[in-house]
N, C-alpha and C positions, 0 to 999 in steps of 0.2 A: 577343452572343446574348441575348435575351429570357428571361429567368423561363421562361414558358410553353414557350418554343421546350426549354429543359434537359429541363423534365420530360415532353416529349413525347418527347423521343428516349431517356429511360430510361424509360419507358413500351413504349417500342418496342421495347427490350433492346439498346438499342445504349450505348457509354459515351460522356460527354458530351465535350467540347473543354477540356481543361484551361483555357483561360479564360474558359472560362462555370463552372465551378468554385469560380475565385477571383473572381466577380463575383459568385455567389451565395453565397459565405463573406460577401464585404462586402456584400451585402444583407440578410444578415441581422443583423448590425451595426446598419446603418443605421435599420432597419425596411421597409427598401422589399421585402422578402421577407414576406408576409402568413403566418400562423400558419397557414391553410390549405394552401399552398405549401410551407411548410417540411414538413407532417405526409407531402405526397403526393412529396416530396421524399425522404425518410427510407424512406417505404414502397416505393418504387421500388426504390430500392437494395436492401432489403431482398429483394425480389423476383425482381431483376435478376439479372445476370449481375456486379453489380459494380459498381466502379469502375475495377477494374483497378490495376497499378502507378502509371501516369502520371499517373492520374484522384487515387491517395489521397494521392500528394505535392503536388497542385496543391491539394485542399482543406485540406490538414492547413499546407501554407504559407497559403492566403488567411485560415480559422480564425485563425492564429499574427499574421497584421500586419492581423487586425480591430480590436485593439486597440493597446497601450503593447508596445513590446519592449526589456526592459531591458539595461543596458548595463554593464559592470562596470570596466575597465580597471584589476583589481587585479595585486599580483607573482604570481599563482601558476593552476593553473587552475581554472575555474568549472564544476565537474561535478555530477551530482545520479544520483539513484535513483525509480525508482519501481516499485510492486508491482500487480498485476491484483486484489490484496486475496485474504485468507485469514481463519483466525481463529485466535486465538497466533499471532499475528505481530508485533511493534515492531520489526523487522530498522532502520528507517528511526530508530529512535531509540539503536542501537549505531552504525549505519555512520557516521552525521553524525558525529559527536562524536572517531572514529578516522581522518575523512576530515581534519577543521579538526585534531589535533594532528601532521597531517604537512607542512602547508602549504599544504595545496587549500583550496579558496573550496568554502560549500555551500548555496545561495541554494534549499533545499526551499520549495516551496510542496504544500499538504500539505488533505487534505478529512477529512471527518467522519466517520463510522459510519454507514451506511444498510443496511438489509436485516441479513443474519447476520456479516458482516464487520463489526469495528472497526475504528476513525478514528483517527491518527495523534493529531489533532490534540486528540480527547477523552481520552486518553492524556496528553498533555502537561499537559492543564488540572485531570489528578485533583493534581497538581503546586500545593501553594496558591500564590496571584499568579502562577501562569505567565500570560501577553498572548500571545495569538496573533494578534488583528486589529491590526499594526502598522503606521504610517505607512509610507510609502514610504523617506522621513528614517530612522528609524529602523532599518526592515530593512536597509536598506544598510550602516549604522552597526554593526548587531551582527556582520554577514557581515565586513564588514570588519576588527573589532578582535576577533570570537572566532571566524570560518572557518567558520560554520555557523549559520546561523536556520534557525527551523520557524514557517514563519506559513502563515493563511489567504491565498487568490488576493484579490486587490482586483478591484473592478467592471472594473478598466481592462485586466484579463489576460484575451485571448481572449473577447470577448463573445459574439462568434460563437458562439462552443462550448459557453457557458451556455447562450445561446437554443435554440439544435440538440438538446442537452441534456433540457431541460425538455419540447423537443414528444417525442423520440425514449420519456421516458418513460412518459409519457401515453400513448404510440401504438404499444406494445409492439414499440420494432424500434430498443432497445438493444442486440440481443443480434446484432451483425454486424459483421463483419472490419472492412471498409472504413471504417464510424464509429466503431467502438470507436480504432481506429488514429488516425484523425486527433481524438479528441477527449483522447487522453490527450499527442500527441504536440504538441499546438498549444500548453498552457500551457506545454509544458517548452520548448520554441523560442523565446517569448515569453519566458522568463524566461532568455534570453540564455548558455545552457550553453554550454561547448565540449565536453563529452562526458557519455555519458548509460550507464546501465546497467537492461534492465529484468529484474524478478524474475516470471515467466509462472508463475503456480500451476495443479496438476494435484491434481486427487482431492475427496473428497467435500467437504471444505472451502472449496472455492474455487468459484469461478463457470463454468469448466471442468473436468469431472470427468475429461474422458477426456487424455490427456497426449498425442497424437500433433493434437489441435485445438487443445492450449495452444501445442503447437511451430509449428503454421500462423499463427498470431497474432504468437509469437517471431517469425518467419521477416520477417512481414509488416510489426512493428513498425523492427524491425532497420532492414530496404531504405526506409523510409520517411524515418525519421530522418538515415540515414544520405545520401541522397539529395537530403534536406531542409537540409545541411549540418552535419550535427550526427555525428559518430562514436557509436555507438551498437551494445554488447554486450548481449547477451539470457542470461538462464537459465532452463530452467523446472527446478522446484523442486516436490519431493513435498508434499503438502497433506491425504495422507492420515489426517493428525491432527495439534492444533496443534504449531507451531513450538517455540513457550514450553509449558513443562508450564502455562500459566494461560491464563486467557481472562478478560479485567474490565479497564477502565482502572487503577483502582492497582496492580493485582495484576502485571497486565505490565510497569507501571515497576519494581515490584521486580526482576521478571527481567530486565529491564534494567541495573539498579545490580549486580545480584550478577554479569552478563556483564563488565560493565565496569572491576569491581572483584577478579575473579577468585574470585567464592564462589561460583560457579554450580555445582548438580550435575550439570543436564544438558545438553550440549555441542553442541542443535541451533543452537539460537539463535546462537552463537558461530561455528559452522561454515557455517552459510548468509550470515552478516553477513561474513565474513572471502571467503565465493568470491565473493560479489556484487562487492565492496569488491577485488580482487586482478584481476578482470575488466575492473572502471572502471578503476584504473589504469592498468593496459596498454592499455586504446583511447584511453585520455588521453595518453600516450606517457609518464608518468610510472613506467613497469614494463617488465623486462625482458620481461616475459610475467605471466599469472594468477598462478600459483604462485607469483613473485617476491613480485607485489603483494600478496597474499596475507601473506605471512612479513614485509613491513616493516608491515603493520599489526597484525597478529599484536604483534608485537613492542613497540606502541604499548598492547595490554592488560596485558601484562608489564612493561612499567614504570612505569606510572599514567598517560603522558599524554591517554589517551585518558578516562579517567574525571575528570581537571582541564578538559577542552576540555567535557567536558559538563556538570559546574557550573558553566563562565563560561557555557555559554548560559544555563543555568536563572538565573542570576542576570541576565544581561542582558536576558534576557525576561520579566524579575518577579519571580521566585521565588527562595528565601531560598539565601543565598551557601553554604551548608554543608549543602545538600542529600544531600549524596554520604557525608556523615556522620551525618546525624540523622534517613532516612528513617522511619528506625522509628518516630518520633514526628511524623512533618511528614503522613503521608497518612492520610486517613480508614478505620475501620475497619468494616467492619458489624456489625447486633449480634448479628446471630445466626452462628455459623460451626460447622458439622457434616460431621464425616466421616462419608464415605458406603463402606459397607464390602460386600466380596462376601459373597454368602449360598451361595455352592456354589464350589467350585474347579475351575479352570481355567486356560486361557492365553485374554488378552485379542485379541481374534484382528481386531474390525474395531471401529474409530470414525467414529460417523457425525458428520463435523466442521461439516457447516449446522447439523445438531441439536445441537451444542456452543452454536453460538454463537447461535439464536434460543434455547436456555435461558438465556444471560447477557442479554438482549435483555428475557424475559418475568421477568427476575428486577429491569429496569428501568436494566441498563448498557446499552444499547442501544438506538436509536430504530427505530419501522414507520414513522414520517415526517418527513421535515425539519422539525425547530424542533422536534420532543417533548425533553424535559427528561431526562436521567440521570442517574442514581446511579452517582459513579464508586467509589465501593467497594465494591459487589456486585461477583462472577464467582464464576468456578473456580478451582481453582488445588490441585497436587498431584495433578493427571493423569495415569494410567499410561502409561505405551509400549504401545504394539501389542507383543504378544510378550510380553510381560510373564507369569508364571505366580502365580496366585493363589490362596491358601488360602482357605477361609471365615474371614471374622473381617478379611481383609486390608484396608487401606483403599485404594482405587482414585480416589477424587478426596477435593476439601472445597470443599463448598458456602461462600459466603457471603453472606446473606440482610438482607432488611430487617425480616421475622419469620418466624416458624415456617410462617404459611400459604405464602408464598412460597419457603420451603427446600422445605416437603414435596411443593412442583409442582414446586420444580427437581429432586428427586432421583426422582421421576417420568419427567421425560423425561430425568433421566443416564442413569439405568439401562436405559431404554430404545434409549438412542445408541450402546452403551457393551457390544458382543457379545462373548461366550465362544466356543473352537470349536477346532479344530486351529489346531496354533502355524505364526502365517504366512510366508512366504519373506520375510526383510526385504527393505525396496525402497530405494535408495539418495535420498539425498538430492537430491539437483544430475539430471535425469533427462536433461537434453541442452544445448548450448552453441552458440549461435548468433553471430556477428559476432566 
């Protein structure tokens, strides 16, 4: 089938021939797919009726073998994670690290901070000498003698899916089942898994607010993967306020170290890393079931090795071998840091979590465009709970700023993200369980 011929029959509302699919995945590879083509390609679909089931395994496969599809042949299995993004969220920098001290392989490939959502991978680098752009040599080399890297995608994974990518964002028709599904689902196929876990966010913080569209997505990513030969469980996960009481690149690696290390005060961050992590293992066939898998990595926070699997990475990926002991001195600090305190009591009743995270964002931890520059020690951090009940005088977060001008916008729009009111019916963590 012709280029032209594809887009005339989604034009038409009809869905195209699964290998005209994979012929326009590999053309857009190649470049024989015009940047015209591809915009009126994206828009269709968007338009359309879809791709359908048959339609998003045929792209989300052609996407996948556009490029390099790597190959592991280690003792153990090759499983990974991946999140829809939220903000307080580093689930991906607990789970690794509990998944490598059990025996699994965790070959993360892992992207940046764009829009109100933080990056994985700007996170690792508030880390001094952490390397995320690593060789191919090299990645394989850390996965294999420490059970878990976090690197960036190289050119050669899923090129397809950059290209599609780059037009879909320009041409506002990111926002759809069918290519959201094959553009998340083609790096992780390319990067050679045997079994996949994904984390669907629900609520203000996340890019799906409403929780029964993030489960259409679960539903969809699931059967794709899954059909795509990849085993593949889904959670969607509340996102009505961050994860981590913090929001900032260094600020979240601390709540990281204090998860790992067992100083942690509060128990989301650990309990969403533990279902996600207890899920993967039972579709990896390494669990009786969740709950089992769950309780053996559980058990890996409880006796340190999961917080040793995460200083061999820091160390193998640059950064200093005693990380895990001398954070308090190894991460940058801002200079300005102010608590921000209630002026009237109440219970904290609703967090507006995009507005969390474009105030870490305007506070300069955060990029509005690929390639702008961050300050990884700015955020938040000391974050109330929803429910929370507050005196005047209490403190409800703490800024941390580059100077006073920039504290006094961020505690501007805190205060304003950040609603008093009747105390609200708590919502459960985990809101539904797919695969």
């Amino acid at each position: 089938m012709s280029f032209r011929a594809l887009l005339s029959q989604l034009r038409a509302g009809q869905r195209p021939d699964p290998a005209g699919l994979i012929a326009f995945a590999t053309g857009l590879a190649s470049g024989a797919v015009s940047d015209a083509q591809a915009g009126a390609f994206a828009m269709a679909v968007c338009r359309g009726p879809g791709l359908g089931p048959e339609g998003r395994v045929a792209l989300t496969r052609g996407m996948a073998d556009s490029g390099q599809r790597l190959s592991w042949g280690l003792p153990g299995p090759v499983i990974d994670k991946h999140s829809t993004g939220g903000v307080g969220d580093p689930v991906s920098l607990v789970l690794a690290p509990m998944l490598a001290s059990i025996w699994a392989y965790v070959p993360m490939i892992s992207g940046r901070g764009l829009g109100h959502t933080g990056g994985t991978l700007d996170k690792l680098e508030a880390i001094p000498g952490m390397q995320v752009e690593l060789s191919e040599d090299r990645f394989r080399a850390v996965v294999a003698e420490v059970g878990a890297a976090i690197v960036a995608a190289s050119a050669d994974i899923a090129p397809a899916d950059r290209r599609l990518y780059a037009i879909r964002d320009v041409t506002a028709t990111v926002d759809q089942i069918d290519l959201i599904t094959a553009s998340i689902l083609s790096k992780k196929l390319a990067a050679g898994l045997q079994a996949l876990v994904l984390d669907v966010k629900a609520g203000s913080g996340a890019f799906m607010r409403d929780a029964e569209d993030a489960r259409e997505l679960a539903e969809a990513l699931v059967q794709t993967a899954t059909e795509a030969g990849c085993p593949t469980a889904a959670l969607v996960t509340a996102m009505d306020e961050p994860l981590a009481p913090a929001c900032g690149n260094a600020l979240e690696i601390v709540a990281v170290v204090e998860v790992l290390t067992g100083t942690a005060s509060d128990g989301r961050l650990r309990e969403v890393s533990l279902a996600l992590g207890g899920a993967l293992l039972a579709r990896a066939g390494q669990a009786e079931d969740a709950e089992a898998g769950a309780a053996r990595l559980a058990q890996t926070l409880e006796d340190g090795r999961a917080a040793e699997a995460f200083a061999r990475m820091v160390a193998a990926q640059g950064g200093p071998g005693d990380f895990v002991e001398t954070w308090q001195r190894r991460l940058a600090t801002a200079p300005v840091i102010r608590d921000v305190t209630a002026t009237e009591g109440g219970t904290l009743a609703r967090i507006d979590g995009t507005a969390l995270g474009l105030t870490v964002v305007g506070l300069g931890g955060g990029r509005q465009r690929e390639g702008d520059a961050i300050d990884r020690s700015v955020g938040l951090d000391r974050i109330a709970r929803i429910g929370t009940r507050l005196a005047p005088g209490d403190v409800f977060a703490r800024i941390h700023a580059a100077d006073e001008d920039a504290a006094d916008m961020a505690e501007e729009s805190l205060r304003a993200a950040m609603s008093l009111g009747e105390a609200a019916e708590p919502k459960p963590l985990i809101l539904g369980r797919i695969g």
